[in-house]
FIROLO-749497 format. One line per field, with one value per residue (C-alpha): x, z, y; residue number from 1. Coordinates in pm, 1 decimal, always signed. Last residue first. Layout:
N
c1	c(X	...)
c3	c(Z	...)
c2	c(Y	...)
seq	c(NUM	...)
% end
This chain:
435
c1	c(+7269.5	+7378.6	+7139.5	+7283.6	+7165.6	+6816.7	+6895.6	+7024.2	+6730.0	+6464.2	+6270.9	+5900.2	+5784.9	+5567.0	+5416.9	+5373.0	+5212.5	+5307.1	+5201.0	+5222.1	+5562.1	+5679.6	+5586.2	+5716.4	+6058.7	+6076.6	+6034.2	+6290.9	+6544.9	+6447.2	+6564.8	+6918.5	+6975.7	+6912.3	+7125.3	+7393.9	+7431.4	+7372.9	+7723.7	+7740.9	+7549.7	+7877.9	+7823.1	+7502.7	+7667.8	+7938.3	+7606.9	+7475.8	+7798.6	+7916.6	+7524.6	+7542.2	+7902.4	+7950.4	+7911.0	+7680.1	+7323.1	+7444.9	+7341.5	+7004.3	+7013.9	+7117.0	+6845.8	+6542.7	+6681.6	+6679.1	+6325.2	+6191.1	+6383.8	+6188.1	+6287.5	+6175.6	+5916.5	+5724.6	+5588.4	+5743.8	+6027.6	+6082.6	+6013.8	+6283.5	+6538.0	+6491.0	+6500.5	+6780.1	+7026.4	+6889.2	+7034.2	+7350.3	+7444.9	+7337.8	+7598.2	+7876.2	+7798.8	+7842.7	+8136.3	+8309.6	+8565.8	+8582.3	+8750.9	+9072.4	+9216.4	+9562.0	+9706.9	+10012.8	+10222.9	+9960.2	+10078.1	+9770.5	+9775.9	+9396.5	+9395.4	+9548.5	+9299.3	+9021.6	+9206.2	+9177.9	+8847.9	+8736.0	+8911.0	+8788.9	+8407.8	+8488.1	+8651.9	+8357.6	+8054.3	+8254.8	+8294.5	+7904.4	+7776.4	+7963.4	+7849.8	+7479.0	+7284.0	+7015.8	+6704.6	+6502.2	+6291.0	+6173.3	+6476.9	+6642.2	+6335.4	+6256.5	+6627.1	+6583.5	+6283.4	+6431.7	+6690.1	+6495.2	+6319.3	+6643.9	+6764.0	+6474.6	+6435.4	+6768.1	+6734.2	+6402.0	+6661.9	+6899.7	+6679.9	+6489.1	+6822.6	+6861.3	+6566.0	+6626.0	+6930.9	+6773.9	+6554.4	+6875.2	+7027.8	+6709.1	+6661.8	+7054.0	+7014.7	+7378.5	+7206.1	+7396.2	+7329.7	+7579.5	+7718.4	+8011.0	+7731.1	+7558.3	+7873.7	+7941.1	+7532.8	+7655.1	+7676.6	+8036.7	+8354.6	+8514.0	+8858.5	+9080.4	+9368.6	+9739.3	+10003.5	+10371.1	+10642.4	+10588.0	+10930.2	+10774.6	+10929.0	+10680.8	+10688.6	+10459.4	+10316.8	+10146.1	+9800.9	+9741.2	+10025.5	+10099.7	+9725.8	+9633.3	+9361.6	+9370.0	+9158.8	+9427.3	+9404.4	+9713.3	+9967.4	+10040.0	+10403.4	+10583.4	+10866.1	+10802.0	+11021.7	+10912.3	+10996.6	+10599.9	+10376.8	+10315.7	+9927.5	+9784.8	+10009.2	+9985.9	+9576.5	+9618.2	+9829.2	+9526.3	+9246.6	+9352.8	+9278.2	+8947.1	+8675.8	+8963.8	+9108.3	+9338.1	+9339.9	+9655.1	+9968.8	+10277.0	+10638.9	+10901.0	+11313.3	+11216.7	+10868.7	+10990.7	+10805.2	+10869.3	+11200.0	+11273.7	+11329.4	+11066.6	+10796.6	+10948.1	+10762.9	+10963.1	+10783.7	+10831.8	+10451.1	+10227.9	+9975.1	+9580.2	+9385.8	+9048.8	+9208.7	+9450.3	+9786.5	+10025.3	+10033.4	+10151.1	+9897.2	+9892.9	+9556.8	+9387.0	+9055.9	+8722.3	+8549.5	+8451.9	+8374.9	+8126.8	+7951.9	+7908.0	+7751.1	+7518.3	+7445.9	+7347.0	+7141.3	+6933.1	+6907.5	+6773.1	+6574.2	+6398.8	+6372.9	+6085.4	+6129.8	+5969.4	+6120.8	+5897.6	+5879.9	+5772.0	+5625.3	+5521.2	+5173.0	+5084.7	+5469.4	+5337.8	+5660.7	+5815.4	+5794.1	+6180.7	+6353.8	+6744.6	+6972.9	+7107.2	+7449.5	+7669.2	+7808.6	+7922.3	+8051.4	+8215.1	+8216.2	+8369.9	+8324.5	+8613.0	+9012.8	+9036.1	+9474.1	+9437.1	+9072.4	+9242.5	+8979.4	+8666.4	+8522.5	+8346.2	+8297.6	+8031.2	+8070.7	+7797.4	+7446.4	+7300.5	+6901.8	+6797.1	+6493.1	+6585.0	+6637.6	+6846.2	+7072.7	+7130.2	+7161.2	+7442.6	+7616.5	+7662.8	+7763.9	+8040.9	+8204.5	+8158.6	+8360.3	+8659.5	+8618.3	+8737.8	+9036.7	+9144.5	+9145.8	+9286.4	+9612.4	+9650.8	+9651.3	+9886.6	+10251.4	+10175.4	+9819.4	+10052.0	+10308.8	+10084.2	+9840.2	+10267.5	+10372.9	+10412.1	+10228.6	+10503.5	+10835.2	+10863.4	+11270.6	+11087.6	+10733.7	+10511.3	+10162.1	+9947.5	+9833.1	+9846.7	+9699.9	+9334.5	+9405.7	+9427.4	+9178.2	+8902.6	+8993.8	+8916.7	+8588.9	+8493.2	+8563.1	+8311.2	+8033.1	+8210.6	+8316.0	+8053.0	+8016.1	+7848.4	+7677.5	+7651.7	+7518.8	+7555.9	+7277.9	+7346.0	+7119.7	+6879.5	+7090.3	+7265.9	+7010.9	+7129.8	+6960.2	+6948.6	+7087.0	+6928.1	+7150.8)
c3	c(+10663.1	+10973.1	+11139.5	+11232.4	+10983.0	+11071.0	+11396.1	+11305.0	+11109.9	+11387.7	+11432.5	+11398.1	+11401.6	+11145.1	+11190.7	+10878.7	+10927.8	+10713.0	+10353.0	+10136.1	+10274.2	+10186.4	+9822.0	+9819.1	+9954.1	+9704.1	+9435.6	+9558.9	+9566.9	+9226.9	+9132.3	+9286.0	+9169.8	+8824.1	+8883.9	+9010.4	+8731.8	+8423.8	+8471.8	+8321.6	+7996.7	+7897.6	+7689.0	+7820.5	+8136.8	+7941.6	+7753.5	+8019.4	+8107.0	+7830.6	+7805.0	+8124.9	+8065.2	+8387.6	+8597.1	+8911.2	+8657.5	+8507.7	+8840.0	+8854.5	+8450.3	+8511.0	+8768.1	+8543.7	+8249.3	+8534.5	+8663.1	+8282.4	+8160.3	+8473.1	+8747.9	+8867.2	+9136.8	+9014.4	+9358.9	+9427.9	+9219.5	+9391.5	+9742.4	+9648.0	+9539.1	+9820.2	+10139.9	+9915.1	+9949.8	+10293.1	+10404.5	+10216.9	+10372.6	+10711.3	+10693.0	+10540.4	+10791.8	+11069.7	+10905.9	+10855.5	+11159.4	+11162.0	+10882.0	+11003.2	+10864.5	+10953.6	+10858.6	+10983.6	+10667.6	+10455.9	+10594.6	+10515.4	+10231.3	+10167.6	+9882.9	+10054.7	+10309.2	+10047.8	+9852.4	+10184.6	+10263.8	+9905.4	+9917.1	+10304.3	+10213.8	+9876.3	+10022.3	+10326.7	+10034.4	+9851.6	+10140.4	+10296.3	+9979.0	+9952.8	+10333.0	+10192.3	+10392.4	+10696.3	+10682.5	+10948.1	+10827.6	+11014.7	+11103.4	+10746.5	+10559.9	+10923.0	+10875.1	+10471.9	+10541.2	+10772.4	+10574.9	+10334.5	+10555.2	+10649.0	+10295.3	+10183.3	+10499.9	+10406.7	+10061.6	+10154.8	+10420.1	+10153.7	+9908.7	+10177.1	+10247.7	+9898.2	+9872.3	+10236.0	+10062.6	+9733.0	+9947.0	+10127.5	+9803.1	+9703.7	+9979.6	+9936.4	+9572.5	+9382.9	+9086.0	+8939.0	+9307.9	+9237.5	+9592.7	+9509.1	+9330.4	+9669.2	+9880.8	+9610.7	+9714.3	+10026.6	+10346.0	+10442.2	+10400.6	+10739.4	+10821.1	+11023.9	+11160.5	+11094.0	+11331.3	+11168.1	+11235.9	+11577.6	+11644.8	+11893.4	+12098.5	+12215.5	+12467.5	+12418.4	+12740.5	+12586.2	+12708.0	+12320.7	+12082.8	+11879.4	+11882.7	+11641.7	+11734.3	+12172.6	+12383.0	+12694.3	+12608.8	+12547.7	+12807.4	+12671.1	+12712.8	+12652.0	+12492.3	+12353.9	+12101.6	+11963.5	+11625.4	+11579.2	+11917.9	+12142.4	+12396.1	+12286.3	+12183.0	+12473.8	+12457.0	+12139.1	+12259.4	+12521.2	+12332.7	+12031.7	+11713.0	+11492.0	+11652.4	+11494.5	+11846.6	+11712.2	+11292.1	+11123.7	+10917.6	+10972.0	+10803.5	+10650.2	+10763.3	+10972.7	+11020.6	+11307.8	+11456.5	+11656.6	+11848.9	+12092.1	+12440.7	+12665.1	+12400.1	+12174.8	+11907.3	+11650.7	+11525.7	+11304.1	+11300.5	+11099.3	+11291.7	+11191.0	+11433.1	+11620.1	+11925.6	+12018.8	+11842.4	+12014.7	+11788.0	+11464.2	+11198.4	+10901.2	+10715.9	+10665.0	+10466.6	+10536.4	+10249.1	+10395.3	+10738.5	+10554.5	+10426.7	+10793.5	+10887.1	+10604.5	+10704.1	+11014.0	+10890.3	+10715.6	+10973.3	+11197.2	+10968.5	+11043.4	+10815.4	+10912.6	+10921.6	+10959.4	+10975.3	+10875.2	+11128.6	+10999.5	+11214.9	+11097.2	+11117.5	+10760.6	+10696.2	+10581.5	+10576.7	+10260.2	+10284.0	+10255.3	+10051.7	+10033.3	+9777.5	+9668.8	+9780.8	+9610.8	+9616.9	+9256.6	+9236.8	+8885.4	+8671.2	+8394.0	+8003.2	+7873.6	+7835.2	+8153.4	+8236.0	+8137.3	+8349.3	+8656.5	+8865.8	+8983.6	+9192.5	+9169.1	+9439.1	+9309.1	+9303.4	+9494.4	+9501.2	+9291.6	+9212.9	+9139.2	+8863.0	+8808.2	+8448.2	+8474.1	+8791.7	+8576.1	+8269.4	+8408.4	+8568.6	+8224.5	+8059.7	+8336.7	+8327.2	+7949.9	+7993.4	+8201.5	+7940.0	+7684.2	+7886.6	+8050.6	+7659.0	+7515.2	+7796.1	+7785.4	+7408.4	+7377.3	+7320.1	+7194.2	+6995.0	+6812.0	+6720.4	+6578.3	+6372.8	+6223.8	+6220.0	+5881.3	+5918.9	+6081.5	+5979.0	+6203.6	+6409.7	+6759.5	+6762.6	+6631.0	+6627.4	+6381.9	+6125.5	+6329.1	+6645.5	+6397.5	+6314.9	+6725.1	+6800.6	+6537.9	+6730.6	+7014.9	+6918.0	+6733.7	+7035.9	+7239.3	+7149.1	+7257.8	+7587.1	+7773.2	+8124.7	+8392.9	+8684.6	+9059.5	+9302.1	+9658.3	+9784.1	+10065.5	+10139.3	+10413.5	+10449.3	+10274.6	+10038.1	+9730.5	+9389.1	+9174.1	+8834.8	+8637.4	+8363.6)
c2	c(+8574.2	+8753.5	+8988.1	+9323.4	+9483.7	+9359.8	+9549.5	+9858.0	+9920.3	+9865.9	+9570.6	+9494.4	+9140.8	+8999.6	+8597.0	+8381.1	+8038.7	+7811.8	+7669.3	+7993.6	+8095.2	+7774.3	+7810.5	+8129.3	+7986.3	+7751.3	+7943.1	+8157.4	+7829.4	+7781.3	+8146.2	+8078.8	+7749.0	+7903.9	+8196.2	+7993.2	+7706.0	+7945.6	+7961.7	+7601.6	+7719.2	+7904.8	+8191.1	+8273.4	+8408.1	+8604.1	+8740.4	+8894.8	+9063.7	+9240.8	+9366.4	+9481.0	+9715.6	+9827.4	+9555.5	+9537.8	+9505.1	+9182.6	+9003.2	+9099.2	+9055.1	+8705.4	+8677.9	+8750.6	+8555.2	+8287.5	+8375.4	+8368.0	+8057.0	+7888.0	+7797.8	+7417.7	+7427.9	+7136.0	+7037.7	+6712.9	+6759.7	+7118.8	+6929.3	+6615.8	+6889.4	+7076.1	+6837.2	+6638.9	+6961.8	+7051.7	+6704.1	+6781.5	+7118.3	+6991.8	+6740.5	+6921.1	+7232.9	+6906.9	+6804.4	+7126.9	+7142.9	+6706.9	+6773.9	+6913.5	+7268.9	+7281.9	+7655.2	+7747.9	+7590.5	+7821.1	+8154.5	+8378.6	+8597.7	+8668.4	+8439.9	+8168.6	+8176.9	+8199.3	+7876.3	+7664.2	+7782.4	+7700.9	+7317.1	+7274.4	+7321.2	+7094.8	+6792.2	+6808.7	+6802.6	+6506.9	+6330.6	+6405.0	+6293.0	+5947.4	+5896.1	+5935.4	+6106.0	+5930.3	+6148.3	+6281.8	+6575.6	+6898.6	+7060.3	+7071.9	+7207.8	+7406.1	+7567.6	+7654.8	+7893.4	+8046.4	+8083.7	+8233.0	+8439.4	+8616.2	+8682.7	+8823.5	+9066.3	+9146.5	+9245.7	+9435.5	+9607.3	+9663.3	+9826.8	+10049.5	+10183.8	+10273.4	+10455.9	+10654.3	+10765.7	+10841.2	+11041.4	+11231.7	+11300.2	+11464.7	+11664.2	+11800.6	+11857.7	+11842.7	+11837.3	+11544.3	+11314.2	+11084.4	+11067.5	+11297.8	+11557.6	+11497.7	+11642.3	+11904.9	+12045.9	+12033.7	+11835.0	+11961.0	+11748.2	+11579.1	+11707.5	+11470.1	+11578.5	+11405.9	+11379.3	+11260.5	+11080.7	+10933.8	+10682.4	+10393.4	+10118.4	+9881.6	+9588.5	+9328.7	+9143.7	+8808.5	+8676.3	+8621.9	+8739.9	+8460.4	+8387.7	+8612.4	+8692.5	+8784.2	+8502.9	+8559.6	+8903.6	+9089.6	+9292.6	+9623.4	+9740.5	+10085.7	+10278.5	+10638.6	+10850.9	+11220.7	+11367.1	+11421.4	+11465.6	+11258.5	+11289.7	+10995.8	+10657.7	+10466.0	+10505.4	+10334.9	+10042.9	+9996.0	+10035.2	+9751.2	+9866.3	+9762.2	+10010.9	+10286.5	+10488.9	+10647.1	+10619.2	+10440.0	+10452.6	+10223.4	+10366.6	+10237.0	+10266.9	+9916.1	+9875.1	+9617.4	+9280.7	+8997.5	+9115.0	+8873.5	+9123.7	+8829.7	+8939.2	+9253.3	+9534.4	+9769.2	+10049.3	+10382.4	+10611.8	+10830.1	+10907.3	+10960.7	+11157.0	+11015.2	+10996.7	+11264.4	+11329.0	+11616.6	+11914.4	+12069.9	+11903.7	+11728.3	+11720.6	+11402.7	+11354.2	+11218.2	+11096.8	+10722.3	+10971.9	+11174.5	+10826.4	+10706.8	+11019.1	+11021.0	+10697.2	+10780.7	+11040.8	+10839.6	+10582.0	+10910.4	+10968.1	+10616.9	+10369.4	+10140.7	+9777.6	+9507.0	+9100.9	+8834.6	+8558.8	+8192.5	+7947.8	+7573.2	+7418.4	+7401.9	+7261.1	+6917.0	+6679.8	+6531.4	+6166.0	+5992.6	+5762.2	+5779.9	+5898.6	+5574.4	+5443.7	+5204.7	+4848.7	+4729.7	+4372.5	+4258.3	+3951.6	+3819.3	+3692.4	+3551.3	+3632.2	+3842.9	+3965.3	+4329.8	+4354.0	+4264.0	+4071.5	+4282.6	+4533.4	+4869.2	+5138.3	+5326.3	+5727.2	+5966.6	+5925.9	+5633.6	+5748.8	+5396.6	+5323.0	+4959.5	+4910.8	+5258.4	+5153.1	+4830.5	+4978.0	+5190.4	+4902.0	+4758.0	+5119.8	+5133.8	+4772.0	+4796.9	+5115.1	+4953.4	+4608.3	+4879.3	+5014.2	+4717.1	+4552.5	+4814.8	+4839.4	+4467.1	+4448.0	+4740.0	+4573.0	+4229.5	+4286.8	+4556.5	+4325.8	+4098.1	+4352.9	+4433.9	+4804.5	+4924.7	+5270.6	+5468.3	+5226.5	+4977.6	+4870.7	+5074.8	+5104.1	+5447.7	+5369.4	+5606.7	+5314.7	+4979.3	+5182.8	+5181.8	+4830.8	+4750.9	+4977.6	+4819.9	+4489.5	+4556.7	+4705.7	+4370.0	+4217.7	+4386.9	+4195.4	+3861.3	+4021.5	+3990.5	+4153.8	+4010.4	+4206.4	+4195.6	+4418.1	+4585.2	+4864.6	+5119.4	+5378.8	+5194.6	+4959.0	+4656.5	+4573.1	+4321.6	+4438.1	+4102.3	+4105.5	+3910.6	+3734.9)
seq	c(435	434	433	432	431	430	429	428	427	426	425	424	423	422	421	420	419	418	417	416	415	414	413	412	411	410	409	408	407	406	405	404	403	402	401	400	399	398	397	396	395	394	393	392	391	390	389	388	387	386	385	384	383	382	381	380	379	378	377	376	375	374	373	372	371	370	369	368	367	366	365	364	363	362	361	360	359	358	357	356	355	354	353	352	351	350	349	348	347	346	345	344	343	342	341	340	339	338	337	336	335	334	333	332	331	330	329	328	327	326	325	324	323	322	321	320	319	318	317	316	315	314	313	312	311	310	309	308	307	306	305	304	303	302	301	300	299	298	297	296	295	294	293	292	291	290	289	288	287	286	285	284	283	282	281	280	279	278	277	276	275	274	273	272	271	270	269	268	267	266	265	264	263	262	261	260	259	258	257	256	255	254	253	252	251	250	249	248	247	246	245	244	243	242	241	240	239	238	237	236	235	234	233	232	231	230	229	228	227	226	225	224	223	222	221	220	219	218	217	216	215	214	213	212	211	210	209	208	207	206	205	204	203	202	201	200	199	198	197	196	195	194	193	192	191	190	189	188	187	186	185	184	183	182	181	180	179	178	177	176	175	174	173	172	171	170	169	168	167	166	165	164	163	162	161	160	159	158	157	156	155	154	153	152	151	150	149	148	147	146	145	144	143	142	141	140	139	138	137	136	135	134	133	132	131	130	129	128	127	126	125	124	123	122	121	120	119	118	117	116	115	114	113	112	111	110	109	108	107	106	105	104	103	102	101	100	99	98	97	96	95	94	93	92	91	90	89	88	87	86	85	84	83	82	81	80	79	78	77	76	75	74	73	72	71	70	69	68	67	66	65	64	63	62	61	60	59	58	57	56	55	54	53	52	51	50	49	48	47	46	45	44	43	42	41	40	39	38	37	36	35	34	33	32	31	30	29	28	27	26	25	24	23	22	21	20	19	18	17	16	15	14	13	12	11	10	9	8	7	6	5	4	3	2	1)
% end
């Protein structure tokens, strides 16, 4: 028979094929001898179970289950005979395969990744980020680092901002009590960028043993939203007021920084080193997406509904396990998909973009780059070797680095083909870029 390719749409294709099942009698009946040997049936001794008897109580299931893989091997040869890239699973019908006694028929309809002309990017814009590190970045960073090994020292005094305080709490909307410490204790910094102002400016000027009662009304756009445009009342039991004291920039300062000699200058150029690290890393990061939004921008493609599924099942999946790893309350938590369809969308049209411009352009990593990129990787554990080879242990986590390496290929080649246009920024600013 010749199967003939029906086109629904662009993507969508419908066929039918015939199955035989003289050939796959012999199969059939392999499993039933094989079942008479290790089948265990009421009244039989293991071993001594009749062909008959067999046929009687697992025919059906054999049969569905070896006319199931003809099914799949037949529609196989017919994507293979004629060359069709089938994106996501067929939907496959046909009678009930337990109750067929000669050769049958089944429909496939499917969807192919669709056929598309890569676009010429010689005219496209690309704007590389540069940046200078300043001493003042260095110092900034020093700054920040002093405060990561600030320490607290209790004090006898009323708190101000920037202290730490030890406090007992019990919070009310409309005298319902929706919080309480209880006998344990809440510790925090005055004034941290994180707190809300206006409960911290409540709790200046107490000092420890004393009692204060107040309300802050919330934001009408306040996270969480149990509290938003809410007046909270506060009752609050100061335990203790703690100073900050920031260590000195000295030679034990750059030992704690790795710095063996304990050199200031030299801590300060590693600094500056490091800094120049992240910004390259940035820089990087920025082109590439870039890079990735002009792929997506500059082609129109219609994707695969079976794509878009399975791309929207797995976006709410891992945001659905991160919540749940970061303790939210999981009965509170609706996640819709129309939230991540768009993100599903663009995810899969940059997806064919990429693999249809590395075919194109032979762009494939090679065992190089991804050797390359394991050891990248490799180089935040402790023990490297350890965990190189747990990567080469399992050719599936090869997955990442390789997607990761062809993906830089493809940004080179990009960056060949457009037009590349440098902008200077300042250090705070390409840290402030999200990637």
């Amino acid at each position: 028979m010749s199967e003939v390719i029906e086109k629904i749409s662009s993507i969508e294709r419908k066929v039918k094929g015939l199955v035989s099942i003289l050939p796959l009698q012999g199969e059939i009946s392999q499993r039933f001898i094989e079942l008479t040997r290790t089948a265990r049936v009421s009244g039989f001794r293991p071993g001594k179970v009749p062909l008959n008897v067999i046929e009687k109580q697992y025919g059906a299931d054999i049969k569905a289950e070896i006319y199931a893989k003809a099914i799949e091997m037949k529609f196989g040869e017919i994507v293979n005979i004629n060359n069709l890239r089938v994106a996501g699973m067929p939907d496959i019908q046909h009678d009930p395969l337990e109750k067929i006694n000669d050769d049958f028929e089944f429909i496939a309809t499917f969807e192919v990744f669709p056929e598309f002309k890569l676009e010429s990017f010689k005219s496209s814009k690309v704007e590389k980020k540069s940046v200078e590190i300043l001493e003042s970045d260095v110092k900034k960073t020093i700054d920040v680092l002093i405060k990561q090994r600030a320490i607290f020292e209790s004090v006898d005094r009323a708190s101000k901002l920037g202290d730490q305080i030890l406090v007992q709490l019990q919070s009310f909307i409309n005298n319902e009590q929706i919080e309480s410490t209880g006998e344990q204790s809440l510790e925090f910094v005055l004034g941290d960028s994180k707190r809300i102002k206006a409960v911290d400016d409540q709790l200046v000027g107490i000092k420890a043993g004393e009692k204060k009662e107040f309300e802050v009304k919330y934001p009408k756009d306040h996270d969480p939203a149990q509290l938003a445009n809410q007046n909270v009342k506060y009752q609050i039991n100061l335990i203790e007021v703690r100073e900050v004291k920031l260590p000195e920039i000295d030679s034990n300062f750059a030992k704690s920084l790795g710095v063996d000699s304990g050199d200031i200058k030299l801590m300060k150029e590693e600094i500056k080193m490091s800094l120049n690290q992240e910004v390259e890393k940035r820089v990087k990061a920025d082109l590439k997406k870039q890079v990735f939004q002009l792929l997506v921008e500059s082609h129109e493609i219609e994707i695969p509904k079976s794509l878009i599924s399975m791309e929207l099942n797995r976006m709410m999946q891992s945001t659905y396990d991160n919540l749940k790893k970061q303790g939210a309350d999981m009965k509170e938590v609706k996640l819709e998909r129309a939230m991540f369809e768009e993100s599903a969308i663009r995810t899969c049209k940059l997806r064919i973009v990429l693999a249809s411009l590395v075919d194109a352009n032979k762009l494939e990593a090679s065992e190089a780059q991804i050797k390359s990129k394991v050891e990248e990787f490799a180089a935040n554990f402790d023990d490297t070797e350890k965990a190189k080879k747990w990567f080469y242990d399992d050719p599936k986590r090869l997955d990442e680095p390789t997607a990761l390496s062809t993906e830089d290929n493809v940004v080179e080649w990009f960056l060949k083909e457009c037009k590349i246009e440098s902008k200077k920024i300042s250090f705070d600013e390409i840290m402030a870029i999200k990637a």
